[in-house]
N, C-alpha and C positions, 0 to 999 in steps of 0.2 A: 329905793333901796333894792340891792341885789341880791337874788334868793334862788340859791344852789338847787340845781333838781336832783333829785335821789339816784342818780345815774352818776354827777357828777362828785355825787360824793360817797356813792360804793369804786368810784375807780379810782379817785384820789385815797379812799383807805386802801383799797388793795395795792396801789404804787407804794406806799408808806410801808407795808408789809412786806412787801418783796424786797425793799429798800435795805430795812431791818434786818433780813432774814439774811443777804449778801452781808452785810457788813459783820453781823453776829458768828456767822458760821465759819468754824476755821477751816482752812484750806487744805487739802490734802498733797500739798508738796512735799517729796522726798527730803531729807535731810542734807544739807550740804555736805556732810562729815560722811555720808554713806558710803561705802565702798563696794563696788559689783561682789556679791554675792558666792559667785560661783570661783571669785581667784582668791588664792591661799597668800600666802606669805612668799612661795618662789613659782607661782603656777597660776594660767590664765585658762580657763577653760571657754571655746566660744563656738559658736554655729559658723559651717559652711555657708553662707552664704552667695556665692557665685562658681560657675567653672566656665574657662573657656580654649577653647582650641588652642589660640596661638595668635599672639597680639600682633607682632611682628617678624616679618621673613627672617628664619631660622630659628624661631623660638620654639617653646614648646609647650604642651597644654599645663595649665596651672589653673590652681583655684585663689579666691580670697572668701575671708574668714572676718569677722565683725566682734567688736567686744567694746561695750561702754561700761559709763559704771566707773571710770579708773581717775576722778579728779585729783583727788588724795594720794596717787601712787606715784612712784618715781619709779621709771620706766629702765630695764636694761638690756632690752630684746634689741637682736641685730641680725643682718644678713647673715644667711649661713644656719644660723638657729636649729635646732631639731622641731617636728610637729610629731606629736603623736595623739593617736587612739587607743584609748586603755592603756598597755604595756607596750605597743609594737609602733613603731618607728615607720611613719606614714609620709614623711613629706620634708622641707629643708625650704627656712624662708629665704625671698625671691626679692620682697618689698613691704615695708611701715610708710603707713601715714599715721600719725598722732596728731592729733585733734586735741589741743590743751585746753579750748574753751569747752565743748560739751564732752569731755573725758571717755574721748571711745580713740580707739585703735583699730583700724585695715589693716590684713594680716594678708599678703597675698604670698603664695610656697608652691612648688612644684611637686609634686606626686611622687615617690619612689617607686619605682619598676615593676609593673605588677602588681602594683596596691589600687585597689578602687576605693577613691575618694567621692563620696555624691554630698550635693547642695541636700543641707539638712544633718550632716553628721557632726555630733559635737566631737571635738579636736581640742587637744590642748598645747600649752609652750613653757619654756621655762621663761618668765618675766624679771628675775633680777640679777641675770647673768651666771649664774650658778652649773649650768651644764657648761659657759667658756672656761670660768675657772676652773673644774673639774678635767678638761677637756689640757688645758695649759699648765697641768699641776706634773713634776717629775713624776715618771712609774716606778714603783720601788722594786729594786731589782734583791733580787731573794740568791 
């Protein structure tokens, strides 16, 4: 007959324990239904994340901009777009990438003339088209 030594069975309890303890313990994943935090209902707020000179001959220095968090949203940012800082009018987007499986957006925009934009400044946008239709609405003439 075969007879367990006290070794093999302090580590066959403690695998049982560990075992337990993974299976018991609920996970700390985010909720699918979450929606990034920092964007409102027509506004995306995100960090600078990159600047760089000038991709190609004739271009000009731009940065890009990073925001996840957006599974749940229907997107209506376009070229041309306004960026801003606080109230003031810092940049005009250049390029989107959307990302629909992990819900983030590349925001790359070009600088407005004499605005210092640095990696690390949070920037915002309009997200559901709302500065085009404001922008494409008659002026009312008085």
């Amino acid at each position: 007959m075969y007879r367990a030594s006290s070794f093999s069975v302090v580590l066959i309890a403690s695998l049982g324990v560990t075992l337990a303890w993974q299976l018991l313990s609920n996970g700390q994943q985010p909720s699918a239904g979450k929606v990034n935090s920092q964007a409102t209902a027509n506004r995306l707020q995100f960090e600078v994340v990159q600047s760089f000179d000038a991709k190609y001959e004739g271009d000009t220095p731009g940065h890009v901009g990073r925001a996840g968090g957006l599974q749940n949203r229907r997107l209506r940012a376009a070229l041309g777009d306004s960026i801003f800082r606080g109230d003031q009018k810092v940049g005009t987007v250049t390029g989107l990438t959307w990302n629909r499986t992990n819900g983030s957006l590349d925001i790359e925009f070009d600088p407005n003339t004499d605005i210092r934009v640095s990696v690390g400044d949070e920037v915002w946008m309009f997200l559901d088209g709302s500065e085009a239709t404001r922008a494409s609405e008659p002026k009312s003439v008085k």
